[in-house]
Gaussian input, Z-matrix of N, CA and C with variables (Angstrom, degrees):
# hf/3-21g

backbone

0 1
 N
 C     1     B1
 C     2     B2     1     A1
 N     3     B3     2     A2     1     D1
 C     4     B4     3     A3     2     D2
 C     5     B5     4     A4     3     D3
 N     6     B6     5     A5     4     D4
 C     7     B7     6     A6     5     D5
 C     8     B8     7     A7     6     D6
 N     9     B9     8     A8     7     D7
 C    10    B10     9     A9     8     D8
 C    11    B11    10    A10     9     D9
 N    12    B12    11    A11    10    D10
 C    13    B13    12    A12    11    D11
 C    14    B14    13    A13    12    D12
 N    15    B15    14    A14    13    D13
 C    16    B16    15    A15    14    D14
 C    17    B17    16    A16    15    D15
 N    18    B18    17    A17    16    D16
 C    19    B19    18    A18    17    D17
 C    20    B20    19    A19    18    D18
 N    21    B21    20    A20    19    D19
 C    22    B22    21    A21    20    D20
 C    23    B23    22    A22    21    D21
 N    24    B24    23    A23    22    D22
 C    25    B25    24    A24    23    D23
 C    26    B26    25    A25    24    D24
 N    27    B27    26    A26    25    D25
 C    28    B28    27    A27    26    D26
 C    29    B29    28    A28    27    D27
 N    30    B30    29    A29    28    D28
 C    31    B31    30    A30    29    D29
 C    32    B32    31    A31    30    D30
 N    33    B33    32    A32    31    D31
 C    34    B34    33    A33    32    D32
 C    35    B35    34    A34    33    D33
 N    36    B36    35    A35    34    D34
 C    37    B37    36    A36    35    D35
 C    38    B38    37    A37    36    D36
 N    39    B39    38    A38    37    D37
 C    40    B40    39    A39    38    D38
 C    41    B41    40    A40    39    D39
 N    42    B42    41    A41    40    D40
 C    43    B43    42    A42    41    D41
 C    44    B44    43    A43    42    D42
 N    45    B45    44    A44    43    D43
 C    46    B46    45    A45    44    D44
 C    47    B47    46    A46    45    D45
 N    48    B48    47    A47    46    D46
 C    49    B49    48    A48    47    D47
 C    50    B50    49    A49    48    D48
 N    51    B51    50    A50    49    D49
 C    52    B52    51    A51    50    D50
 C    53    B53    52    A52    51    D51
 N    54    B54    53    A53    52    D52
 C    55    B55    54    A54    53    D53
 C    56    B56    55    A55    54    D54
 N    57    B57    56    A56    55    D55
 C    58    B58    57    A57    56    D56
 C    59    B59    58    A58    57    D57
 N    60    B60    59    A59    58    D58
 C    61    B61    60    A60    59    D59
 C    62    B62    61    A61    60    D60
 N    63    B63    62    A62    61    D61
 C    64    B64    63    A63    62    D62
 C    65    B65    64    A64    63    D63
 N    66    B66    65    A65    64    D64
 C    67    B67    66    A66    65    D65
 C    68    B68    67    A67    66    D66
 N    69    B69    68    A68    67    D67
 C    70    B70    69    A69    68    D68
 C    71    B71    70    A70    69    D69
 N    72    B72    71    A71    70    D70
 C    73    B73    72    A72    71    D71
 C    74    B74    73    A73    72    D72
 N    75    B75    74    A74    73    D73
 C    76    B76    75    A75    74    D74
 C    77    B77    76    A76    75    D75
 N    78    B78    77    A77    76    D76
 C    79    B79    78    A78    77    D77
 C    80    B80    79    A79    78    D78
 N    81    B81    80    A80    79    D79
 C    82    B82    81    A81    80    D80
 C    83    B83    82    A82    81    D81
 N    84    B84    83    A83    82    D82
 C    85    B85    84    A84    83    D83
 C    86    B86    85    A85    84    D84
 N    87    B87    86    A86    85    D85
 C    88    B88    87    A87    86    D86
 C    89    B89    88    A88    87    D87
 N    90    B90    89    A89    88    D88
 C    91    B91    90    A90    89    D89
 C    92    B92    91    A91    90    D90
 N    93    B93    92    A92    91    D91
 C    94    B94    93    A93    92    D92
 C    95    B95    94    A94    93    D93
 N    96    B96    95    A95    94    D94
 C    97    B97    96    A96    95    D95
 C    98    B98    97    A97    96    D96
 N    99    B99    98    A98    97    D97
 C   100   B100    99    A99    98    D98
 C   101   B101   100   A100    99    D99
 N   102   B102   101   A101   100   D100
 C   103   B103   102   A102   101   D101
 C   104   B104   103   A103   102   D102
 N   105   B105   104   A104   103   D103
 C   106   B106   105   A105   104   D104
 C   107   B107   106   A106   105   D105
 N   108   B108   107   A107   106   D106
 C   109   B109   108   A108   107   D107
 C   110   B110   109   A109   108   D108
 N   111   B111   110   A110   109   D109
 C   112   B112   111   A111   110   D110
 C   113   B113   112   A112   111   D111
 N   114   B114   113   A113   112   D112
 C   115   B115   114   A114   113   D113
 C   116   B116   115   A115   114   D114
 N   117   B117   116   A116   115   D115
 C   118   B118   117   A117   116   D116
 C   119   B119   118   A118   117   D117
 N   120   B120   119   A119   118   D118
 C   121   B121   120   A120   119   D119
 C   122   B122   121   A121   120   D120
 N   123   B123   122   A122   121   D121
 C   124   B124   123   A123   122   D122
 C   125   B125   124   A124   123   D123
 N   126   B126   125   A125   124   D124
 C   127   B127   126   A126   125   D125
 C   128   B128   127   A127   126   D126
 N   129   B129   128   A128   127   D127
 C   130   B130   129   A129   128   D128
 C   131   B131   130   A130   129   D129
 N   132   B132   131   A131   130   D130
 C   133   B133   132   A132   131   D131
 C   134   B134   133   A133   132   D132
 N   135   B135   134   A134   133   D133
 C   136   B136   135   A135   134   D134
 C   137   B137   136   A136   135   D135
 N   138   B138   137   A137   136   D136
 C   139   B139   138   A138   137   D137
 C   140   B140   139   A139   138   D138
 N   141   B141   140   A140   139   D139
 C   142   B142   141   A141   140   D140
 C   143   B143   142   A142   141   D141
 N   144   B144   143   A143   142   D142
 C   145   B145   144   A144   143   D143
 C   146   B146   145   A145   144   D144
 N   147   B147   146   A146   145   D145
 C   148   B148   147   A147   146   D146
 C   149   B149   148   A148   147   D147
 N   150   B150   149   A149   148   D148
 C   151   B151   150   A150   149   D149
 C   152   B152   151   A151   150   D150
 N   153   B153   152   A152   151   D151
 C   154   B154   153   A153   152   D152
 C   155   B155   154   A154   153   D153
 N   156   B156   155   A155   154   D154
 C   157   B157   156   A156   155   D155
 C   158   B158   157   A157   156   D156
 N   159   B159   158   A158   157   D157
 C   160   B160   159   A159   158   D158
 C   161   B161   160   A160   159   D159
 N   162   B162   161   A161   160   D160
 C   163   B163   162   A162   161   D161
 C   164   B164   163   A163   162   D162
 N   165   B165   164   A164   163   D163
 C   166   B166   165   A165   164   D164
 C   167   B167   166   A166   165   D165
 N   168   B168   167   A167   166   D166
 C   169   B169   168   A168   167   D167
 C   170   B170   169   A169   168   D168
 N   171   B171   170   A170   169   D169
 C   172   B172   171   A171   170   D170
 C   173   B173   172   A172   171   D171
 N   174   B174   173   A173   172   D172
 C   175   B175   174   A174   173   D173
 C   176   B176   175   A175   174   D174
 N   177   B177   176   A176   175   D175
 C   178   B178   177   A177   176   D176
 C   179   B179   178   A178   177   D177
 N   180   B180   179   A179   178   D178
 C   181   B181   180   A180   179   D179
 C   182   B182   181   A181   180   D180
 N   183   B183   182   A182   181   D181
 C   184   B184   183   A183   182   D182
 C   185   B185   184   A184   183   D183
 N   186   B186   185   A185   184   D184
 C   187   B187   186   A186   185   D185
 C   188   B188   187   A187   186   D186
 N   189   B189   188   A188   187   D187
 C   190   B190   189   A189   188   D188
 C   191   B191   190   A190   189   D189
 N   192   B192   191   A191   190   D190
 C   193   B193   192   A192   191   D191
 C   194   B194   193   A193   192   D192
 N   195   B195   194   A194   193   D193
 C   196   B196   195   A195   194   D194
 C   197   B197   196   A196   195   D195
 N   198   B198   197   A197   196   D196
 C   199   B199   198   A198   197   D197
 C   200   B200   199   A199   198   D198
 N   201   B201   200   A200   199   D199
 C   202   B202   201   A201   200   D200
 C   203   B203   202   A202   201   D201
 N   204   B204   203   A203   202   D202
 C   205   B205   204   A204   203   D203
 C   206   B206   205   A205   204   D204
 N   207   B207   206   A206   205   D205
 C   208   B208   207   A207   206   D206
 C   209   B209   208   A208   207   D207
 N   210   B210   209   A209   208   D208
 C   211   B211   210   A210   209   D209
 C   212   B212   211   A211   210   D210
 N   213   B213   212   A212   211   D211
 C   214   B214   213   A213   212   D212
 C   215   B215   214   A214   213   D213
 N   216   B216   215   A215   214   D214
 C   217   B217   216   A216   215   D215
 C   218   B218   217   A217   216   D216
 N   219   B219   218   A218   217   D217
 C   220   B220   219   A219   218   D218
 C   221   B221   220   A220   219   D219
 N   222   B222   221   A221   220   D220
 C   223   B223   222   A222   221   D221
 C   224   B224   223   A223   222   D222
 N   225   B225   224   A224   223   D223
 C   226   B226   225   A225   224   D224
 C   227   B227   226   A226   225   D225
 N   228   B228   227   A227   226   D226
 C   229   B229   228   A228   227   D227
 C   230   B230   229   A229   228   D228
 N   231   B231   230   A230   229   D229
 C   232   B232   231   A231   230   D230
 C   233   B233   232   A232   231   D231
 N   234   B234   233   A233   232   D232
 C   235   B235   234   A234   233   D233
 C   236   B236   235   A235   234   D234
 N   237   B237   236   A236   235   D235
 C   238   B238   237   A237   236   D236
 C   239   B239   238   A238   237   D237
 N   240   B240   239   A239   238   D238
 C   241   B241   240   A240   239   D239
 C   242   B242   241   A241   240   D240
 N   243   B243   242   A242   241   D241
 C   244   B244   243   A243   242   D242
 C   245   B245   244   A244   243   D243
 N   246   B246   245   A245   244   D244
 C   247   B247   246   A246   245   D245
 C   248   B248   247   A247   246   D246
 N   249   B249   248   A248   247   D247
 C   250   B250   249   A249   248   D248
 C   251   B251   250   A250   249   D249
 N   252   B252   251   A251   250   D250
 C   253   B253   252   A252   251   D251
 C   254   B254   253   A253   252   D252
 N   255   B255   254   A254   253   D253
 C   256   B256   255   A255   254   D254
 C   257   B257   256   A256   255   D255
 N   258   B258   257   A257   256   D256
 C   259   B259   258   A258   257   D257
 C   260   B260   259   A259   258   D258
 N   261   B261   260   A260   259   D259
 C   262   B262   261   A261   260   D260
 C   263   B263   262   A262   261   D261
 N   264   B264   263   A263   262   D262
 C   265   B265   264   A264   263   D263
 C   266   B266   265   A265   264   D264
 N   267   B267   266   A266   265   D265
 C   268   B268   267   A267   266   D266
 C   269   B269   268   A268   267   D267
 N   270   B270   269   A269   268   D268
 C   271   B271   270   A270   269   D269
 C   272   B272   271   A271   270   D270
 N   273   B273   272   A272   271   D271
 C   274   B274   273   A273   272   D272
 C   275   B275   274   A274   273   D273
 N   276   B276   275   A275   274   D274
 C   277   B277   276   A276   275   D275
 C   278   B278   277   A277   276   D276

   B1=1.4427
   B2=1.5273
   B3=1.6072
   B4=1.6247
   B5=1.0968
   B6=1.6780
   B7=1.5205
   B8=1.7879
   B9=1.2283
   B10=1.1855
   B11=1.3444
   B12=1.1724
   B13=1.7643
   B14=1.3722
   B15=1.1486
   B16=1.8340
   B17=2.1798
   B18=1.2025
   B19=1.2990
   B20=1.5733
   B21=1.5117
   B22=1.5856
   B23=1.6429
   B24=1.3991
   B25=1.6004
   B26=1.7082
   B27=1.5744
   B28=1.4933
   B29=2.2819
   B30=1.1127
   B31=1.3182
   B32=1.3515
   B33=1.6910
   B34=1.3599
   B35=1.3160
   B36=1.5382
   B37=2.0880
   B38=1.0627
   B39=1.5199
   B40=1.8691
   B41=1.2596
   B42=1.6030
   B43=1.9137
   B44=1.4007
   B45=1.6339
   B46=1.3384
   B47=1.4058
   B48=1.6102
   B49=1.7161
   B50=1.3307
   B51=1.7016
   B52=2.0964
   B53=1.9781
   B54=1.8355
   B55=1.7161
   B56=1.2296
   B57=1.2579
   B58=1.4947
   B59=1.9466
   B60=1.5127
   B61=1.8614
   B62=1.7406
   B63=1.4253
   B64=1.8778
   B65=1.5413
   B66=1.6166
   B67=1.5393
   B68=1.8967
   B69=1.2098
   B70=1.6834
   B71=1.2665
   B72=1.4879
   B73=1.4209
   B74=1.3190
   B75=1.4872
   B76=2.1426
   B77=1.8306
   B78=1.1238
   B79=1.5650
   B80=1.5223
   B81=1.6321
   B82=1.4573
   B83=1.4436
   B84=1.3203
   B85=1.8208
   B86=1.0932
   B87=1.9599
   B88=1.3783
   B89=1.9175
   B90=1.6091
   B91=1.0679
   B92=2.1775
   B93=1.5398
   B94=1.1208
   B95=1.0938
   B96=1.5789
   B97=1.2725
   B98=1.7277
   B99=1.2934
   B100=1.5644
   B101=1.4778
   B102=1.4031
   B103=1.6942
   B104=1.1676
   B105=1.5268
   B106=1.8168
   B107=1.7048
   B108=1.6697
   B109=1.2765
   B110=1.6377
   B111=0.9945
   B112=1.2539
   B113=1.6001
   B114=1.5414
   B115=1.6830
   B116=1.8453
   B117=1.5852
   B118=1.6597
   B119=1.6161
   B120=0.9866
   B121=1.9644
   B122=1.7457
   B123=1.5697
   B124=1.2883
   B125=1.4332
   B126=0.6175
   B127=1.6536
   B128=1.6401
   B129=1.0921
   B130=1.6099
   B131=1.6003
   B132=1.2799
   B133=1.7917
   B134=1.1262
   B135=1.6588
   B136=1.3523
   B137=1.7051
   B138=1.6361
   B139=1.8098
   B140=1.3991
   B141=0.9619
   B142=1.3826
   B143=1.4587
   B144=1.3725
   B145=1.8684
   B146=1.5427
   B147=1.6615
   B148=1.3224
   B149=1.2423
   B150=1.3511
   B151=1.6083
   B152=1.4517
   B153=1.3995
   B154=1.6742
   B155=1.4918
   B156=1.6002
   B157=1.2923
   B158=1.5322
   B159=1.1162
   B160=1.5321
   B161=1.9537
   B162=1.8276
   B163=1.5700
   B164=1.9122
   B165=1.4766
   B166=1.2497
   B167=0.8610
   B168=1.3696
   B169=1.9078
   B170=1.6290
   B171=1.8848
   B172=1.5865
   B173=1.3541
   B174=1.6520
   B175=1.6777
   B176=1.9094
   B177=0.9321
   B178=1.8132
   B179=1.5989
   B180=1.8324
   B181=1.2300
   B182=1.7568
   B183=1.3400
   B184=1.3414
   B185=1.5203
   B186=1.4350
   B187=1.0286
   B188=1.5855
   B189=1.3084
   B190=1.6618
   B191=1.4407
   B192=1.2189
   B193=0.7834
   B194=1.8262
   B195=1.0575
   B196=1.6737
   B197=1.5275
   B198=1.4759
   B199=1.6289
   B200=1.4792
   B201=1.4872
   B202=1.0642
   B203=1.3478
   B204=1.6002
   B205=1.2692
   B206=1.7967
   B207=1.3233
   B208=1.5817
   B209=1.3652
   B210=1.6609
   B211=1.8800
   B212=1.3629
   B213=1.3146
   B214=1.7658
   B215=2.4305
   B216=1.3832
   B217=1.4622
   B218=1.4342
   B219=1.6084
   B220=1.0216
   B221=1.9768
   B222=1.4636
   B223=0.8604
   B224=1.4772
   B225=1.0830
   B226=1.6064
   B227=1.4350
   B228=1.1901
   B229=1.3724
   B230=1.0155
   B231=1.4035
   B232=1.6386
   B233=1.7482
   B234=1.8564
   B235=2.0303
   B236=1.5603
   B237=1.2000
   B238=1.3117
   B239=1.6642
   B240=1.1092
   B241=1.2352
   B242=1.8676
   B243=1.1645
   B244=1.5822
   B245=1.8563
   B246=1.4786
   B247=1.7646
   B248=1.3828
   B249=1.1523
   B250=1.5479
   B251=1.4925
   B252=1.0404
   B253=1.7609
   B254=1.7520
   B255=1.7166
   B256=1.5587
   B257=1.5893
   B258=2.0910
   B259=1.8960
   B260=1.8118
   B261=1.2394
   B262=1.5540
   B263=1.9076
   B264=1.1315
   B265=1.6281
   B266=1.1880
   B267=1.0944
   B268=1.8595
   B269=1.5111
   B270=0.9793
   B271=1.5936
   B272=1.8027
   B273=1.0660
   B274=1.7834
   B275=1.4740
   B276=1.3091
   B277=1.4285
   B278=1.7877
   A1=108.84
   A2=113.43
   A3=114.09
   A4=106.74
   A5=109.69
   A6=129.74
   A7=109.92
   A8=127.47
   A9=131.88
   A10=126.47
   A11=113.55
   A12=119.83
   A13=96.24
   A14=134.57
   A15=128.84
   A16=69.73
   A17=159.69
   A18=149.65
   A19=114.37
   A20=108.14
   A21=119.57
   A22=107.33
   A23=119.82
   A24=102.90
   A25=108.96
   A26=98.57
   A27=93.02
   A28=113.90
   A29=106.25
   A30=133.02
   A31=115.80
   A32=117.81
   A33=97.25
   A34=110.65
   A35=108.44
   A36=106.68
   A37=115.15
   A38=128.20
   A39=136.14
   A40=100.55
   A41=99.75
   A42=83.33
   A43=126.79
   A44=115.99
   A45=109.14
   A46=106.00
   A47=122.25
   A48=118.98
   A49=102.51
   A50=94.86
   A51=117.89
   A52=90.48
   A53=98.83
   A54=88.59
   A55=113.18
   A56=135.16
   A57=145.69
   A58=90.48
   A59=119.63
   A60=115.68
   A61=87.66
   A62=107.14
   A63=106.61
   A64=100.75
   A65=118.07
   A66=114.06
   A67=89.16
   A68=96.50
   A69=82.01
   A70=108.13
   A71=145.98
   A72=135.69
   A73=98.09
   A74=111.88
   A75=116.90
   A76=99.03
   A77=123.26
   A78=118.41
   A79=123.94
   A80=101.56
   A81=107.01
   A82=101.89
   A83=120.79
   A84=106.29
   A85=117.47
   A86=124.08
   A87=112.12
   A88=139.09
   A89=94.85
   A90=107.03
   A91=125.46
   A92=99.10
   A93=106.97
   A94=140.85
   A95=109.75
   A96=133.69
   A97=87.89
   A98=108.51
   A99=119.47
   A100=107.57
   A101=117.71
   A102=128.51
   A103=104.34
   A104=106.87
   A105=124.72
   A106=103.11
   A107=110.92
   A108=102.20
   A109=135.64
   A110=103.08
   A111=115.88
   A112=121.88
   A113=94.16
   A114=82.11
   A115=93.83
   A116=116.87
   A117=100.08
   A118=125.70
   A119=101.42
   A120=101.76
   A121=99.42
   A122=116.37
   A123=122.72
   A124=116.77
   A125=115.70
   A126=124.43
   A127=89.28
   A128=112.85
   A129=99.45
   A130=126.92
   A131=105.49
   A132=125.10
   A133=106.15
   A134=122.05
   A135=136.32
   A136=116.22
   A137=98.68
   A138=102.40
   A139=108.23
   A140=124.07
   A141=138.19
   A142=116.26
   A143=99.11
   A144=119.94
   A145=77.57
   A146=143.99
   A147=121.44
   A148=131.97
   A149=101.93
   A150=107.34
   A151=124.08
   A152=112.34
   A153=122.46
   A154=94.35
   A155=139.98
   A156=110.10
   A157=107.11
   A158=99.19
   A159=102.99
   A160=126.66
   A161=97.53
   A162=123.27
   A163=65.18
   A164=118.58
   A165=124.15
   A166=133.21
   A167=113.16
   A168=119.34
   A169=96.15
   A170=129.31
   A171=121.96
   A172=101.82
   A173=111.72
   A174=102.78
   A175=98.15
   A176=112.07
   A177=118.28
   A178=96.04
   A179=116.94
   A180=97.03
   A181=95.55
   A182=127.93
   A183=135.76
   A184=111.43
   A185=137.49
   A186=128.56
   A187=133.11
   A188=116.72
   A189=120.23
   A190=105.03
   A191=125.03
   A192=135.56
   A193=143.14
   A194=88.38
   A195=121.69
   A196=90.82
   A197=124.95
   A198=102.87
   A199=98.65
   A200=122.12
   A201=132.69
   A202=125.24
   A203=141.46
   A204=114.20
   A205=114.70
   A206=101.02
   A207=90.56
   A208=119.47
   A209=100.98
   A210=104.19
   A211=93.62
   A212=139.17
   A213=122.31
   A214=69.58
   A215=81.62
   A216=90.79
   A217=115.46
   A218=122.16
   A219=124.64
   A220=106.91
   A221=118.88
   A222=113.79
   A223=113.66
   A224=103.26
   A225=136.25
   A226=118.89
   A227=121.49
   A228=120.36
   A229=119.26
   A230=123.75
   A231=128.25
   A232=114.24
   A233=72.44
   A234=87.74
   A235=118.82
   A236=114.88
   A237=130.81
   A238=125.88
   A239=89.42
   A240=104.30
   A241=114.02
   A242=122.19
   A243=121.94
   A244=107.88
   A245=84.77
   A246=94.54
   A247=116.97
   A248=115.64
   A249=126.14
   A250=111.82
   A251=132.54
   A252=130.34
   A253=99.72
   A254=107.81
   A255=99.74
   A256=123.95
   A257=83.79
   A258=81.39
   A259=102.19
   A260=122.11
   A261=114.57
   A262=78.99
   A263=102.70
   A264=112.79
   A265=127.64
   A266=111.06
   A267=130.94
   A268=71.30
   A269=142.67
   A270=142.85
   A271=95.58
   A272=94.60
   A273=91.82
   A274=110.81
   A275=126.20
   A276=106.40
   A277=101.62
   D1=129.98
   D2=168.28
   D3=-48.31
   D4=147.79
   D5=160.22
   D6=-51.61
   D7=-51.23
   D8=140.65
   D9=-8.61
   D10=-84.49
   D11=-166.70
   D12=-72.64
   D13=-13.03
   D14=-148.65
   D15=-130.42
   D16=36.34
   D17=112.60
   D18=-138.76
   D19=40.56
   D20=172.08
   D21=-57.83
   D22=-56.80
   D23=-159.87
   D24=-75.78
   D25=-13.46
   D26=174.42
   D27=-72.83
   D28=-62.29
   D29=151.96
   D30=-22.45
   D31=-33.32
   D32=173.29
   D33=-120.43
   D34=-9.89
   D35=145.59
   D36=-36.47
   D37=-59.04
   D38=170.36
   D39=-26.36
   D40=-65.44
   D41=-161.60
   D42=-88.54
   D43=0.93
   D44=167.52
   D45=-74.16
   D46=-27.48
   D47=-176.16
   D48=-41.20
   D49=-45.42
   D50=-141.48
   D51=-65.53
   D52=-43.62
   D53=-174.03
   D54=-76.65
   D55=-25.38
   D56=-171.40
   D57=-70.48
   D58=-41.08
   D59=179.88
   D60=-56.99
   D61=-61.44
   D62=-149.77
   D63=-66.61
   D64=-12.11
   D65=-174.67
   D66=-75.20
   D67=-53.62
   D68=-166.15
   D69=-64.74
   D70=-9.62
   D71=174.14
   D72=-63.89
   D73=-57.72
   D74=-174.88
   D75=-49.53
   D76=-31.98
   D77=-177.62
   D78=-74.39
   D79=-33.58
   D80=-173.55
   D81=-86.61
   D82=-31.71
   D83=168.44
   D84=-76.78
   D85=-58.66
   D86=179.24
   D87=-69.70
   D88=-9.30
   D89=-177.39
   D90=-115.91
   D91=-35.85
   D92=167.72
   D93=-130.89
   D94=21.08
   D95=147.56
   D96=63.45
   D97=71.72
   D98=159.73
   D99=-78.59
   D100=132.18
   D101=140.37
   D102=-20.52
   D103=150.80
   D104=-171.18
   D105=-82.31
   D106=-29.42
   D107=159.54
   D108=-65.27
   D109=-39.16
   D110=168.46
   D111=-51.53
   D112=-44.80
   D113=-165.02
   D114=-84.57
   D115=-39.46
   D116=162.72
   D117=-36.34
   D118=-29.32
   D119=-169.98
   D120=-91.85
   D121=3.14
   D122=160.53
   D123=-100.22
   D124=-18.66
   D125=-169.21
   D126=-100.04
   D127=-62.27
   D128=-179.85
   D129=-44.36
   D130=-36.18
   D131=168.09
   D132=-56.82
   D133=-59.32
   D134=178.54
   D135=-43.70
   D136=-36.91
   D137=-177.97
   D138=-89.53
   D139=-28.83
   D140=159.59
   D141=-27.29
   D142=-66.41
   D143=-159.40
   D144=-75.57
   D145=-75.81
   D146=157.17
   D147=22.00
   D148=-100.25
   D149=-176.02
   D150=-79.43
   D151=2.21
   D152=159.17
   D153=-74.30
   D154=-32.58
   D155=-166.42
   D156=-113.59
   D157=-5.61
   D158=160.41
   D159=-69.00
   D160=-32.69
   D161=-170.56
   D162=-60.27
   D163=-97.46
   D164=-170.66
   D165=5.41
   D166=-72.09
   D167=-158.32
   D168=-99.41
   D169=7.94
   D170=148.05
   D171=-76.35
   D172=-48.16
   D173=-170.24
   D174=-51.77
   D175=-67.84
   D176=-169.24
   D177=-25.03
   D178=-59.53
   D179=-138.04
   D180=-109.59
   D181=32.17
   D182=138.94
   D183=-89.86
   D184=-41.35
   D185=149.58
   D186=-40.63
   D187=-32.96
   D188=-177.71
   D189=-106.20
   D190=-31.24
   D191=-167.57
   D192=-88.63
   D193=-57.21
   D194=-176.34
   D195=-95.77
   D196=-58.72
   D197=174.19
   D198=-92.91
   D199=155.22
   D200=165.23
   D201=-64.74
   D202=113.99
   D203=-168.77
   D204=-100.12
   D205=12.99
   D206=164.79
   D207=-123.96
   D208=21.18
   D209=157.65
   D210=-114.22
   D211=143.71
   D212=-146.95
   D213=-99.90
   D214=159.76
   D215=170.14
   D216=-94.61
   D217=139.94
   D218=-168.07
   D219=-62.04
   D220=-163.05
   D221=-164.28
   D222=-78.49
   D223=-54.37
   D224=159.45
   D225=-46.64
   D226=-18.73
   D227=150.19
   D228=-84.10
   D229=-29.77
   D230=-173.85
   D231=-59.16
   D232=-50.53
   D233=177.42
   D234=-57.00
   D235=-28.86
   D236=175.61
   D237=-61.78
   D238=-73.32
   D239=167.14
   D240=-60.39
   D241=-14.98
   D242=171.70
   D243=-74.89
   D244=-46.73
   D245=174.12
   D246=-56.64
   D247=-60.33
   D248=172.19
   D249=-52.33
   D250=-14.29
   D251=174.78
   D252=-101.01
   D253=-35.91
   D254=171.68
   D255=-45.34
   D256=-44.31
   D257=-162.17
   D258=-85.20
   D259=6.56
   D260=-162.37
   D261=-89.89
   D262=-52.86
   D263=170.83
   D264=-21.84
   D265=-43.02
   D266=-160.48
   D267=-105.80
   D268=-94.35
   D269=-117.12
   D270=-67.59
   D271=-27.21
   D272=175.39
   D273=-100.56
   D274=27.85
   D275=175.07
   D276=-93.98

C-alpha cells in the first residue's frame, strides 16, 4: 500500500488548512483590503504549510520508495538517504 493512500485523511487535512491559508489571502485583498504586509506575512505562512508537506511526502517517498522497505537498506544507505531528507528539509524551510 502507498505511503499516500495508507496517510490520505491526514494529508488531505494539510491541504484543506493550506486552501482555507490561500482562501484568506483571496479575502484580505479582494474583500478586506489588508496592508501589503499583512497579506506577505500570509503568503509566507501559506509557503510554509507548502513546503512542510512537500519536506513530508519526499521524506515518505525516498523512504518507500527509492529505498526498498522489504530488503532492509544497508547502513550506508540509511545514512544517505537521512542526509538527503535533511538537506530537502533545510532547502525548503
Amino acid at each position: 500500500m502507498s505511503h499516500t493512500i495508507r496517510e490520505k485523511e491526514k494529508l488531505v487535512l494539510r491541504v484543506r488548512r493550506i486552501r482555507g491559508q490561500i482562501e484568506a489571502i483571496e479575502r484580505a485583498l479582494a474583500e478586506d483590503e489588508k496592508d501589503c504586509g499583512d497579506v506577505l506575512q500570509m503568503i509566507t505562512a501559506a509557503r510554509g504549510a507548502m513546503n512542510g508537506l512537500m519536506a513530508e511526502l519526499v521524506e515518505d517517498h525516498v523512504r518507500f520508495h527509492v529505498l526498498d522497505p522489504v530488503r532492509k537498506p544497508t547502513a550506508e544507505q540509511a545514512v544517505a538517504a537521512d542526509e538527503l531528507v535533511d538537506i530537502i528539509r533545510a532547502y525548503l524551510k
